[in-house]
FIGU-678353 format. One record per atom (N, C-alpha, C): residue number from 1; atom name; x, y, z. Coordinates in Angstrom, 3 decimals. Last residue first. Example, Ala and Ser with C-alpha at 12.3 -4.5 7.8 and 13.67 -1.06 7.14 Angstrom:
pt seq:2 | atom:N | px:12.850 | py:-2.250 | pz:7.080
pt seq:2 | atom:CA | px:13.670 | py:-1.060 | pz:7.140
pt seq:2 | atom:C | px:12.900 | py:0.030 | pz:7.870
pt seq:1 | atom:N | px:13.190 | py:-5.690 | pz:7.800
pt seq:1 | atom:CA | px:12.300 | py:-4.500 | pz:7.800
pt seq:1 | atom:C | px:13.200 | py:-3.300 | pz:7.800
END
This chain:
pt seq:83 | atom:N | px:11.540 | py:5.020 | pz:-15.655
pt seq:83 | atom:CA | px:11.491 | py:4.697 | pz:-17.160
pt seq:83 | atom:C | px:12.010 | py:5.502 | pz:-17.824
pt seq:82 | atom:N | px:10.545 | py:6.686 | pz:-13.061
pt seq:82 | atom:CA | px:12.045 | py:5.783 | pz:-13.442
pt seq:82 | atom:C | px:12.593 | py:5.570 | pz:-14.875
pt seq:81 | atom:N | px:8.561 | py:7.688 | pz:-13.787
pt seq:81 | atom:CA | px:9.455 | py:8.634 | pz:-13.982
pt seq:81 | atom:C | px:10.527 | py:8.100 | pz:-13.889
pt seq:80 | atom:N | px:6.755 | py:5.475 | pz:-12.984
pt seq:80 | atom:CA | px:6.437 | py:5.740 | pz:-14.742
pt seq:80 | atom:C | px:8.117 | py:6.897 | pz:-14.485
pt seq:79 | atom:N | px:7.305 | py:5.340 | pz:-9.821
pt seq:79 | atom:CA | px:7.974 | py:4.273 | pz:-11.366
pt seq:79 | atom:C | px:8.178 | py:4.621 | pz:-12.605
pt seq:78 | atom:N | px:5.705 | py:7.972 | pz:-9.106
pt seq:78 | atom:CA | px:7.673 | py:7.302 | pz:-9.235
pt seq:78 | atom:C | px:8.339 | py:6.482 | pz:-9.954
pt seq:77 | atom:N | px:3.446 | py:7.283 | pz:-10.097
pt seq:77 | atom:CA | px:4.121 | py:8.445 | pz:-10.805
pt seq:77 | atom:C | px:5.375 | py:8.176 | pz:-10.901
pt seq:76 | atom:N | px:2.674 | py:4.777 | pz:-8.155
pt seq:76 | atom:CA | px:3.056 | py:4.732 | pz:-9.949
pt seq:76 | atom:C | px:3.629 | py:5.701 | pz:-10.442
pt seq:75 | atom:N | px:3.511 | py:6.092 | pz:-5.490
pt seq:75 | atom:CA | px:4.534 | py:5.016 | pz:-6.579
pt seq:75 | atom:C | px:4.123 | py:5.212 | pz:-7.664
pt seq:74 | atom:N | px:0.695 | py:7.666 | pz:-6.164
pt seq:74 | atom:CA | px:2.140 | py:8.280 | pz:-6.036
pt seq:74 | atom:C | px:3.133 | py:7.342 | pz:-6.882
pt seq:73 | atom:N | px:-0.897 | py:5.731 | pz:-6.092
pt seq:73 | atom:CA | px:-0.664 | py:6.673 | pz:-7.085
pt seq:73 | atom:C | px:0.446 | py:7.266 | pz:-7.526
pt seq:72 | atom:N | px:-0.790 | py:4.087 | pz:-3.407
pt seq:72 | atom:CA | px:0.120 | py:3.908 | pz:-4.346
pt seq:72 | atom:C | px:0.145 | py:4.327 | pz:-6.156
pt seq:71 | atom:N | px:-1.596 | py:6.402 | pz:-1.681
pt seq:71 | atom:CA | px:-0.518 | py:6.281 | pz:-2.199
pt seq:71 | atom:C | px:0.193 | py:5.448 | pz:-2.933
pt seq:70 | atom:N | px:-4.685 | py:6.650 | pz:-2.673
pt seq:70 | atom:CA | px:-3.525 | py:7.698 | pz:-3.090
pt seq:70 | atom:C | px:-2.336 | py:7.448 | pz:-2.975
pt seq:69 | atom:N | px:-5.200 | py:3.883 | pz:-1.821
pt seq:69 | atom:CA | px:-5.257 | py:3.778 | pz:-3.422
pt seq:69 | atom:C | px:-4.559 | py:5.309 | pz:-3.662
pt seq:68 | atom:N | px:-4.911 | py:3.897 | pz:0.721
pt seq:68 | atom:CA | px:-3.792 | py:3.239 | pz:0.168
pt seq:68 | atom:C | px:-3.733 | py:3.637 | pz:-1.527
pt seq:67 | atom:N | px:-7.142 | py:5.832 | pz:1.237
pt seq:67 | atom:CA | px:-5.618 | py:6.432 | pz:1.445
pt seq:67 | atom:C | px:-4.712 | py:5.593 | pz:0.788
pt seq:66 | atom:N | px:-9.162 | py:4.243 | pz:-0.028
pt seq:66 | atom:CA | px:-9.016 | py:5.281 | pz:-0.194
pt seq:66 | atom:C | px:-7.716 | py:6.042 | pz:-0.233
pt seq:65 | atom:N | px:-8.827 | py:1.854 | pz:2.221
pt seq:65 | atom:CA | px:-8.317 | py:1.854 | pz:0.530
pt seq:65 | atom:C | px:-8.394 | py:2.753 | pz:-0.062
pt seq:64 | atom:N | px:-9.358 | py:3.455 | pz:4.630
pt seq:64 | atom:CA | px:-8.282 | py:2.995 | pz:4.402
pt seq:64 | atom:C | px:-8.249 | py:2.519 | pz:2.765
pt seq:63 | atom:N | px:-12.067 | py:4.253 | pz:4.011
pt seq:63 | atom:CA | px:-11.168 | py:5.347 | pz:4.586
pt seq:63 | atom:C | px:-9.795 | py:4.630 | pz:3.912
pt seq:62 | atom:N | px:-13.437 | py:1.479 | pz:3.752
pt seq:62 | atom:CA | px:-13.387 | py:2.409 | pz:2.445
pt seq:62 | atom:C | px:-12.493 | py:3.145 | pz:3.098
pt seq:61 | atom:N | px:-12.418 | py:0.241 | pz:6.323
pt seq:61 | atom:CA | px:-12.164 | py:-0.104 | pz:5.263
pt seq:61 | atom:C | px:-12.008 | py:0.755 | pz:3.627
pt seq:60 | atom:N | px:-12.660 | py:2.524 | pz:9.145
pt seq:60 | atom:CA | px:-13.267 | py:1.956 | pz:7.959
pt seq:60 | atom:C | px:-12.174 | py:1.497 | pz:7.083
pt seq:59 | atom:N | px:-11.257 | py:4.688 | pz:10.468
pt seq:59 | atom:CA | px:-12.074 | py:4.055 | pz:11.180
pt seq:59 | atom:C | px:-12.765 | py:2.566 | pz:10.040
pt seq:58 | atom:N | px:-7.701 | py:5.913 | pz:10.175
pt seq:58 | atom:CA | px:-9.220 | py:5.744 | pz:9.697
pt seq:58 | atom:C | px:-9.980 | py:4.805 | pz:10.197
pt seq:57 | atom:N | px:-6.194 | py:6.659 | pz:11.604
pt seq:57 | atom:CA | px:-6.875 | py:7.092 | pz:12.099
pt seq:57 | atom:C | px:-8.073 | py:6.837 | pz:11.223
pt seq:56 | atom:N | px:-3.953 | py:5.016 | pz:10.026
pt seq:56 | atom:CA | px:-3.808 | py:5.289 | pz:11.527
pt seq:56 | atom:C | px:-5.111 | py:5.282 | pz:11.924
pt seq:55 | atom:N | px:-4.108 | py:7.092 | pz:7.701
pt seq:55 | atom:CA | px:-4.443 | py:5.309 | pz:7.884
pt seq:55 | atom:C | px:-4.391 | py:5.101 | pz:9.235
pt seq:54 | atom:N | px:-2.818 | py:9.628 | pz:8.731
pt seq:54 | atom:CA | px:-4.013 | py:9.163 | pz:8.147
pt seq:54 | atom:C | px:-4.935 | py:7.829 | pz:8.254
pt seq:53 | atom:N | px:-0.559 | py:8.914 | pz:9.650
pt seq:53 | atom:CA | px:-1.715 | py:9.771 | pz:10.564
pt seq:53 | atom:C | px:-2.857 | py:9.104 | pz:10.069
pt seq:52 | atom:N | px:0.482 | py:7.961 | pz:7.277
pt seq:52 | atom:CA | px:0.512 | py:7.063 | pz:8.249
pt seq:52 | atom:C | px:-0.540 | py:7.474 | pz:9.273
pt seq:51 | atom:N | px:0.142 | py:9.608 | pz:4.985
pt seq:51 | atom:CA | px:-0.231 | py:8.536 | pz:5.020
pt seq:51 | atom:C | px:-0.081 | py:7.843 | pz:6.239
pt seq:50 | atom:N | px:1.835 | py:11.918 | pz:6.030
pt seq:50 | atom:CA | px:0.597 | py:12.320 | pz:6.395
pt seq:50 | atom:C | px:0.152 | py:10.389 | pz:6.602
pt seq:49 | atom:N | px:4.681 | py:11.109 | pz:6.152
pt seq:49 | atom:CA | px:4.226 | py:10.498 | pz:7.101
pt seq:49 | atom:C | px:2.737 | py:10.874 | pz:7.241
pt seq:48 | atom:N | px:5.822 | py:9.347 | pz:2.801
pt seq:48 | atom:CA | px:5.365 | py:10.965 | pz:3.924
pt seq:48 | atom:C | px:4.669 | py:10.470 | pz:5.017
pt seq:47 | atom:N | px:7.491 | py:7.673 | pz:1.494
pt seq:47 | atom:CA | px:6.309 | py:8.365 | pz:1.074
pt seq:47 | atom:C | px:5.437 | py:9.585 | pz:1.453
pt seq:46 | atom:N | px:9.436 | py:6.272 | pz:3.619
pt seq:46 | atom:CA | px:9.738 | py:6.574 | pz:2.237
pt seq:46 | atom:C | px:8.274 | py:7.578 | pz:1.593
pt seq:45 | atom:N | px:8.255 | py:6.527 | pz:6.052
pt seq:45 | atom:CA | px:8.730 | py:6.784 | pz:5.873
pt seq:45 | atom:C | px:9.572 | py:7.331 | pz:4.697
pt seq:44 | atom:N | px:5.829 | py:5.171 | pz:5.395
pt seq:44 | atom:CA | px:4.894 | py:6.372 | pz:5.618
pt seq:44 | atom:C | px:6.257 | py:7.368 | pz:5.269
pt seq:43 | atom:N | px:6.494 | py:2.453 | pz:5.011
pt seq:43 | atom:CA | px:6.281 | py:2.747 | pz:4.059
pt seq:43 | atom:C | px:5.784 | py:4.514 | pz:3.881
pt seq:42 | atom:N | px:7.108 | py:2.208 | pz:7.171
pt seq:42 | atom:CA | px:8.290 | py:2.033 | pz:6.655
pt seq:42 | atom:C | px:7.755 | py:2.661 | pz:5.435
pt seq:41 | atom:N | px:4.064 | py:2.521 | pz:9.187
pt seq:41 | atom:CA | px:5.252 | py:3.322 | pz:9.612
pt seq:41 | atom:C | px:7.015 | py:3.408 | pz:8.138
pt seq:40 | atom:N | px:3.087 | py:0.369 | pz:7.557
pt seq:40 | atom:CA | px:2.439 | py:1.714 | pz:7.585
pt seq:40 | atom:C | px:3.637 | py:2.816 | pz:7.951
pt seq:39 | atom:N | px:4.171 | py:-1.656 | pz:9.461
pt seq:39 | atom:CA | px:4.267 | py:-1.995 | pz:8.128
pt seq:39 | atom:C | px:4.349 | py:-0.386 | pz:7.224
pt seq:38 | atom:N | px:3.536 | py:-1.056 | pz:11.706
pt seq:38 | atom:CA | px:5.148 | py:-1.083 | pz:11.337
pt seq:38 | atom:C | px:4.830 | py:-1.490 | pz:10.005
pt seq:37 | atom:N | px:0.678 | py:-1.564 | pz:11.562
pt seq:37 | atom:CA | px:1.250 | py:-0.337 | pz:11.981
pt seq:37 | atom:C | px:2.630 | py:-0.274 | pz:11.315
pt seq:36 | atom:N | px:0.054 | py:-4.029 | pz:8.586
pt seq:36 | atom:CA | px:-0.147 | py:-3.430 | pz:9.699
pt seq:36 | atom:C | px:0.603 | py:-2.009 | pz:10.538
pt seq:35 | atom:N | px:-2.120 | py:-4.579 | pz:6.413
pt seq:35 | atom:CA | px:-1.114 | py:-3.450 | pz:6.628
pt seq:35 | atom:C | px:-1.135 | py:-3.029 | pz:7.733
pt seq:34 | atom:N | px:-3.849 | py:-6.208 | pz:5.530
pt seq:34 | atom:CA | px:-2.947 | py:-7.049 | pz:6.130
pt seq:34 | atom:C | px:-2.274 | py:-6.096 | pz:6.340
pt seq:33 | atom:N | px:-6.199 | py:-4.582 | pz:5.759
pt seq:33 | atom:CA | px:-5.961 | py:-5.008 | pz:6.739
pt seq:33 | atom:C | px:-4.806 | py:-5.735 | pz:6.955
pt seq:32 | atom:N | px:-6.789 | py:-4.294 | pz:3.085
pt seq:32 | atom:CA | px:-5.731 | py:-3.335 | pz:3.462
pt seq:32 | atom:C | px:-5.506 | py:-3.789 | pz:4.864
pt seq:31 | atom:N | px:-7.734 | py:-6.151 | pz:0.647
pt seq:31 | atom:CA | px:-6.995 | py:-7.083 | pz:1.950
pt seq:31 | atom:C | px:-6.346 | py:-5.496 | pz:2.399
pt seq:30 | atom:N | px:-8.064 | py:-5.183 | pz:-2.058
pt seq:30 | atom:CA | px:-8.823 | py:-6.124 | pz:-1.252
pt seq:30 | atom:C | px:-8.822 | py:-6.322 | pz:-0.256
pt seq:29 | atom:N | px:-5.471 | py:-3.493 | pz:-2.121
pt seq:29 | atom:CA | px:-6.410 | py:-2.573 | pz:-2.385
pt seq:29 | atom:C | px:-8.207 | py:-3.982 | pz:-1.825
pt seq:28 | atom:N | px:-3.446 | py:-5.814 | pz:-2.615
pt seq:28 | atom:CA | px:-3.479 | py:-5.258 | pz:-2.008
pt seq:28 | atom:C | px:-5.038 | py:-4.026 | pz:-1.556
pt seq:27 | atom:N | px:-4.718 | py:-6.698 | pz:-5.031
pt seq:27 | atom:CA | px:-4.802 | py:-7.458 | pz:-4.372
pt seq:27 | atom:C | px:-4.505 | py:-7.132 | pz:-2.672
pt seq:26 | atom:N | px:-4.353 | py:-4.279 | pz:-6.633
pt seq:26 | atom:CA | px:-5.871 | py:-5.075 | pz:-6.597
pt seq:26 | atom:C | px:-5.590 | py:-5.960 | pz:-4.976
pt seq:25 | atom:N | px:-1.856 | py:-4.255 | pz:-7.178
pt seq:25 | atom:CA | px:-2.622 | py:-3.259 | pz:-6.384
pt seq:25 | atom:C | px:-3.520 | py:-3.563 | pz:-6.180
pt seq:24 | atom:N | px:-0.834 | py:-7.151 | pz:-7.926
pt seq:24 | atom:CA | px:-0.215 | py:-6.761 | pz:-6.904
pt seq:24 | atom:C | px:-1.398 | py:-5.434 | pz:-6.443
pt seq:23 | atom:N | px:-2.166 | py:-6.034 | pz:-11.048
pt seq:23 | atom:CA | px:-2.960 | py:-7.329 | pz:-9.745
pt seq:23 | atom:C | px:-2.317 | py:-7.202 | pz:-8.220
pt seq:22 | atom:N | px:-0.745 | py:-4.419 | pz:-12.014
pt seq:22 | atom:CA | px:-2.177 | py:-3.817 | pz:-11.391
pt seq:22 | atom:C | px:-3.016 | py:-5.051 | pz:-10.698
pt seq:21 | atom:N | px:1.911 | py:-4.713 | pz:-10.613
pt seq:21 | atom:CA | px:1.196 | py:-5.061 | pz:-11.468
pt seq:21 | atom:C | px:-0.043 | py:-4.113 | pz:-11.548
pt seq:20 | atom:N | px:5.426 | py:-3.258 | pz:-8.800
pt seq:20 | atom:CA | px:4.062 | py:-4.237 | pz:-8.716
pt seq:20 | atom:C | px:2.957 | py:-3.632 | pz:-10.289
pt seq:19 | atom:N | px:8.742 | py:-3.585 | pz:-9.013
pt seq:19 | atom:CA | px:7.881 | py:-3.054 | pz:-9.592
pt seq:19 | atom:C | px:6.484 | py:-4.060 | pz:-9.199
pt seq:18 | atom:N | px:9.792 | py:-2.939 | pz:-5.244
pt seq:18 | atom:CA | px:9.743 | py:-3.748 | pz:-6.788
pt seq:18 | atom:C | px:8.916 | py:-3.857 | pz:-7.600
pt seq:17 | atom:N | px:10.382 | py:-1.951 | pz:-2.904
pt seq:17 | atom:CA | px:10.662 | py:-1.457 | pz:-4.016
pt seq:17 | atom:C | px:10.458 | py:-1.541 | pz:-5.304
pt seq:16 | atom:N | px:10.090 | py:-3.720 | pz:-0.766
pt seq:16 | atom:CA | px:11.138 | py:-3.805 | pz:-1.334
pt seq:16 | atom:C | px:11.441 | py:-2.899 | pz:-2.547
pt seq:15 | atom:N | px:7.110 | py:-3.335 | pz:-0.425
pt seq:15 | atom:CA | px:8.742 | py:-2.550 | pz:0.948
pt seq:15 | atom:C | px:9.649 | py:-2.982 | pz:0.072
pt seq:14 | atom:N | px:5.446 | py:-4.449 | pz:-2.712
pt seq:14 | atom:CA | px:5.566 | py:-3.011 | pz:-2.326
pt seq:14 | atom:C | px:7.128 | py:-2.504 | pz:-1.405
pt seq:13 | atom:N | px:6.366 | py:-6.720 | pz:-2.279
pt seq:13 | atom:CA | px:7.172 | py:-6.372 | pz:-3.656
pt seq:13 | atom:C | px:6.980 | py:-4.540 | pz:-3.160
pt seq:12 | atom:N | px:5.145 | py:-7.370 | pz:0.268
pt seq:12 | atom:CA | px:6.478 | py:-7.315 | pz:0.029
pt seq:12 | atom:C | px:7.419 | py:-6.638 | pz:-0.721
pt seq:11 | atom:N | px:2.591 | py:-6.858 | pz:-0.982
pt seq:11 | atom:CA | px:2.889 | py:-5.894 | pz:-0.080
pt seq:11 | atom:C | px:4.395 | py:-6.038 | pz:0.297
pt seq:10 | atom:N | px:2.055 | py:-9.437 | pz:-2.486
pt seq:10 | atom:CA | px:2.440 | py:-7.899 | pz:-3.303
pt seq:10 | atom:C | px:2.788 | py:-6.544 | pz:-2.615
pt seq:9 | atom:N | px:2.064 | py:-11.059 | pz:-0.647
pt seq:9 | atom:CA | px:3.309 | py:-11.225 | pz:-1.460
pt seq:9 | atom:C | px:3.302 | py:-9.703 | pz:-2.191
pt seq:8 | atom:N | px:-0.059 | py:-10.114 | pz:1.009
pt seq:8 | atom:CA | px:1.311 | py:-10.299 | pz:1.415
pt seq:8 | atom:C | px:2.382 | py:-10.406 | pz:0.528
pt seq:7 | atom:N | px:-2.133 | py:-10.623 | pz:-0.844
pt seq:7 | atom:CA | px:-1.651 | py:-9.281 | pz:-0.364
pt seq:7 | atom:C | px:-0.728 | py:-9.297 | pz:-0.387
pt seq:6 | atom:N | px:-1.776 | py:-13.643 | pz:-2.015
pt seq:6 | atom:CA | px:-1.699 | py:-13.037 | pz:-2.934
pt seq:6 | atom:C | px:-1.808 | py:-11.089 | pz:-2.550
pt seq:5 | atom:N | px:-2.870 | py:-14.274 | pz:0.741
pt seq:5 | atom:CA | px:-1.196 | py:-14.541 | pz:0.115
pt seq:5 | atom:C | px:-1.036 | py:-14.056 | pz:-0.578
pt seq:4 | atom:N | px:-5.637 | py:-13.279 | pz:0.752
pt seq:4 | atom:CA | px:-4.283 | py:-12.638 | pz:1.843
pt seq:4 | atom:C | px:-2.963 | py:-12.912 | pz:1.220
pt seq:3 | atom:N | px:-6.492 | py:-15.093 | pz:-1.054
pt seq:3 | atom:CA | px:-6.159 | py:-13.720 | pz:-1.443
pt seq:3 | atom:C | px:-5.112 | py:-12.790 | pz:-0.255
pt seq:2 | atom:N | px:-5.868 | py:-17.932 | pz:-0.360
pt seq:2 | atom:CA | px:-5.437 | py:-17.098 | pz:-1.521
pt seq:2 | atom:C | px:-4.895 | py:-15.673 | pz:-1.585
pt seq:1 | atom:N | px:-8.266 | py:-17.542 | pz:1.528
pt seq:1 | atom:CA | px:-6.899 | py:-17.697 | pz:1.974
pt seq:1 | atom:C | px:-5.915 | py:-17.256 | pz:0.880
END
């Protein structure tokens, strides 16, 4: 139970913008199921919409942390270039 709370809260900090940890990605990157469609859709918006086709259409768990772990590569590039 923990660990869903400990998604949800870092999948928040994810839509809001706010810097996440490497535990926020862990914790997310455990639990991709708590990402649901409209969740996928806001975030596909700021990031590109391949990620949404994509996740959309993956059939698996590995498929999906696969795609989440490229995009939140991306964010990190975006953050480290905020600095």
């Amino acid at each position: 139970m923990r660990e869903i709370l400990d998604a949800k809260d870092a999948l928040l900090k994810w839509t809001r913008g706010e810097p996440m940890d490497d535990k926020d990605i862990a914790a997310i990157l455990n639990k991709p199921d708590i990402i649901d469609r409209n969740m996928m859709i806001n975030l596909a918006r700021k990031y590109g919409m391949i990620y949404l086709e994509e996740f959309m259409s993956a059939t698996t768990n590995e498929e999906k942390i696969a795609i989440l772990d490229e995009l939140l590569k991306k964010v990190d590039i975006e953050n480290q270039g905020k600095k």
